[in-house]
C-alpha positions in Angstrom: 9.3 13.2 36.5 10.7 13.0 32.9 13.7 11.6 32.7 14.7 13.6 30.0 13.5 17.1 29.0 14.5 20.4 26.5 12.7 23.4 27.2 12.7 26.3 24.5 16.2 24.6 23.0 17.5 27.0 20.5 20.5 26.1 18.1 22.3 28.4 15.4 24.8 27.6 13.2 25.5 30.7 11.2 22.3 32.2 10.4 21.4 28.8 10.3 18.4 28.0 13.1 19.1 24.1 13.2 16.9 23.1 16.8 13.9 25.5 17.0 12.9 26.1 20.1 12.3 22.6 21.2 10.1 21.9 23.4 10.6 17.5 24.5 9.6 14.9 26.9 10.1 11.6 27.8 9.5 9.2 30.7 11.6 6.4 32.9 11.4 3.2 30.8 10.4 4.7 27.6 11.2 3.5 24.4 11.0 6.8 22.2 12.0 7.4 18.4 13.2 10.9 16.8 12.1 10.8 13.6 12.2 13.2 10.3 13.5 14.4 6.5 17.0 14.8 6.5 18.4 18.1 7.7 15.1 18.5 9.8 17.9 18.7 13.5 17.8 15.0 14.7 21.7 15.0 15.0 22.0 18.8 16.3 18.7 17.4 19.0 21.2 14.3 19.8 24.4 16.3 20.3 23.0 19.0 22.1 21.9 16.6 24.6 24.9 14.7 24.9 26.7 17.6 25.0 28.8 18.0 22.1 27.1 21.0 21.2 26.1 23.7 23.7 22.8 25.7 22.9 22.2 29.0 22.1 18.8 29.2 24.6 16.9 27.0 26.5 17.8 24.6 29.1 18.1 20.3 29.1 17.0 18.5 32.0 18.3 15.1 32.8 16.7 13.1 35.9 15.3 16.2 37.4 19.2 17.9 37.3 19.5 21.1 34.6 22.7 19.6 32.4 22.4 22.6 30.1 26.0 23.7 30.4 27.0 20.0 32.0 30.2 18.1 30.0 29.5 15.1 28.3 31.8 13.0 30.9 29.6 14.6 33.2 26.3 13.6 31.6 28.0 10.1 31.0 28.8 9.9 34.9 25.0 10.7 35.2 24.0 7.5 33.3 23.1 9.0 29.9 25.4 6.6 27.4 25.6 6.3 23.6 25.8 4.5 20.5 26.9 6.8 17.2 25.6 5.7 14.0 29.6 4.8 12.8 30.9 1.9 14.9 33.3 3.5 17.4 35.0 -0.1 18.5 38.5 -1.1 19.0 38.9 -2.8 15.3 42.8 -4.2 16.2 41.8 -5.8 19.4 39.2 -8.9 19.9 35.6 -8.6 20.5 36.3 -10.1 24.1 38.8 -7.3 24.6 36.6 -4.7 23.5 34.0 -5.5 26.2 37.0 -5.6 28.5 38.0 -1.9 27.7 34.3 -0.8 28.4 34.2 -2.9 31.8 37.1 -2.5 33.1 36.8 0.3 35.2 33.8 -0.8 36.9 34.5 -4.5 37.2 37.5 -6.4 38.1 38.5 -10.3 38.1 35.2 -13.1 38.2 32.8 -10.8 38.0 34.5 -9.2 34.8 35.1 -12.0 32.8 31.3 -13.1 33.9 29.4 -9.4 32.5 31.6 -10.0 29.5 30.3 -13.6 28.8 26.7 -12.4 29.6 27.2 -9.5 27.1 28.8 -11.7 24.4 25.8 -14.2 24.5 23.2 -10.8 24.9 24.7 -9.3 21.6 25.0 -12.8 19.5 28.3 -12.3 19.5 29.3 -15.5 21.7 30.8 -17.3 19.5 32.9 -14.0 17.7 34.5 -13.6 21.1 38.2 -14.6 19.8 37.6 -12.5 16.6 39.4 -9.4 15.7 36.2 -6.9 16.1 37.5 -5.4 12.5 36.8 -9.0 11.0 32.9 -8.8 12.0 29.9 -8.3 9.9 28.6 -4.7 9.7 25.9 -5.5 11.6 28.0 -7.3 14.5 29.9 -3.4 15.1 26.8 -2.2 15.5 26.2 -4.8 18.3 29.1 -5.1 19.4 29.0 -0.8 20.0 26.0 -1.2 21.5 27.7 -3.8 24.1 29.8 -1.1 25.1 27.3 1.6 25.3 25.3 -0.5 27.6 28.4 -2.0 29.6 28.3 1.4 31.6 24.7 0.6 32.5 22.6 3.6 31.4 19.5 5.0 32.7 19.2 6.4 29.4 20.8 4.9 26.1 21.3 7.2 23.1 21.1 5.3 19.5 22.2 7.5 16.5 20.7 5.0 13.5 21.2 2.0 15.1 19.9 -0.3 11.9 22.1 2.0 9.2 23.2 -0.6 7.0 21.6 -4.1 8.2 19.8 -6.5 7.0 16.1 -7.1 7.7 17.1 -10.2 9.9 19.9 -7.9 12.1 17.5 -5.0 11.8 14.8 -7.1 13.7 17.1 -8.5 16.3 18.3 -5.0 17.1 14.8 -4.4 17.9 15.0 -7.2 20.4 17.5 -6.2 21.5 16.4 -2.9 22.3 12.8 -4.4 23.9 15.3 -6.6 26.1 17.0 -3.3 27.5 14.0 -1.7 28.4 12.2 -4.3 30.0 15.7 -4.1 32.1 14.5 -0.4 33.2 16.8 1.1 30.5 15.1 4.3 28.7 15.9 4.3 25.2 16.3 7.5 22.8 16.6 6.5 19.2 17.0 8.7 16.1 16.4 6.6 13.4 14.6 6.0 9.5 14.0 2.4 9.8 10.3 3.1 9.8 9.7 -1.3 11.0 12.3 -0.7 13.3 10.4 2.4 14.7 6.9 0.5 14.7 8.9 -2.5 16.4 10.0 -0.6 19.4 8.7 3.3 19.9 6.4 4.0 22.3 6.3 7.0 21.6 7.6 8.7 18.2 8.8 13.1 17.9 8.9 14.4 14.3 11.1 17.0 13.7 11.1 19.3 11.0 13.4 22.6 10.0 14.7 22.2 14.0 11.0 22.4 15.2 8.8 19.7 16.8 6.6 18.7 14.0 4.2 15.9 15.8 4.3 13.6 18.7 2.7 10.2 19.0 2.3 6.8 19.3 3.7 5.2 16.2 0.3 4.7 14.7 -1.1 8.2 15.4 2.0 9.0 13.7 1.9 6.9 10.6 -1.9 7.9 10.5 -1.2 11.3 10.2 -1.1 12.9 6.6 1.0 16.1 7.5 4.1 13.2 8.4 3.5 11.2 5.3 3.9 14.4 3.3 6.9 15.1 4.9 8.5 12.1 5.6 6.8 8.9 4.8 6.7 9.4 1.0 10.2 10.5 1.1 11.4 7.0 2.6 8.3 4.6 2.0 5.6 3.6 3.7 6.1 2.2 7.3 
């Protein structure tokens, strides 16, 4: 059974047809990449299966359940969780607290301040624990988010751009990061451009283009294929 699935999704902005009749598929414990141009629907995709947009047709299947019409607490309840391409953290408070605020209610007392330390040391963040999370590194946010996202311990984890903005060291220890979580069992939906990231993690990789499904692969039946390149590879350089 596919952990997550869109049948026939349908999106419209205006006169604006922004997810195309979408048909998608992944498995438990896959590591899959949304790929495309800009403006081709990787963010509407995202949304509508968070639930921050509703669609216009088709349904979303999570786990077997229909969550077409679901709210996004309620898909969150469910185990889907989420890390936005813009750090969402507490910038005034400590990293250590910020851990604290996703743990909290879940954990209580030892076994609080014990997830926290294993997170801290997880995310490379160990020795930032005492820093005001508004005094870290660009790259460190984005860790730090992803702390949080995974502090809820997801079936699935939603990654809007994970990389945007980091080095080539951060960028690669993301990736491990990622490959850590999934050996864990986590399933792992990532929309990103990073095209080493994407070769370092997808097993499989969706192309969309104008809000349709474009191609499906692995990562080097995608890279292989000259209809991508035309598309997207020669817009961002070769993977």
């Amino acid at each position: 059974m596919a952990i997550l699935q869109t049948r026939g999704l349908d999106k419209w902005f205006g006169g604006l047809h922004v997810t195309d009749n979408v048909d998608f598929s992944m498995q438990p414990g896959e590591v899959h990449c949304l790929i495309g141009p800009n403006g081709a629907g990787k963010s509407t995709f995202f949304r509508l299966v968070l639930g921050e947009h509703l669609p216009n047709g088709g349904a979303i299947l999570y786990d077997g359940a229909d969550i077409t019409r679901a709210k996004s607490y309620q898909r969150i309840r469910r185990g889907i969780s989420v890390k936005f391409q813009v750090p969402g953290i507490f910038k005034a408070l400590k990293v250590r607290q910020n851990l604290q605020i996703a743990l909290q209610d879940h954990l209580s007392g030892h076994s609080l301040n014990e997830e926290i330390d294993r997170l801290l040391e997880f995310l490379k963040l160990k020795d930032a624990a005492g820093q005001l999370a508004g005094s870290l590194s660009h790259g460190q946010k984005q860790w730090l988010e992803i702390g949080m996202a995974i502090a809820l311990k997801p079936k699935l984890l939603l990654l809007d751009e994970p990389t945007a903005g980091m080095t080539p060291d951060e960028t690669h220890a993301t990736g491990e990061m990622v490959q850590a979580l999934n050996a864990d069992g986590v399933s792992v939906l990532a929309v990103e451009h990073d095209m080493a990231f994407v070769r370092q993690i997808a097993q499989r990789v969706t192309v969309l283009h104008f809000g349709r499904v474009f191609a499906q692969g692995t990562i080097d039946e995608i890279v292989a294929d000259e209809r991508v390149a035309a598309i997207y590879l020669g817009e961002t350089g070769h993977a």
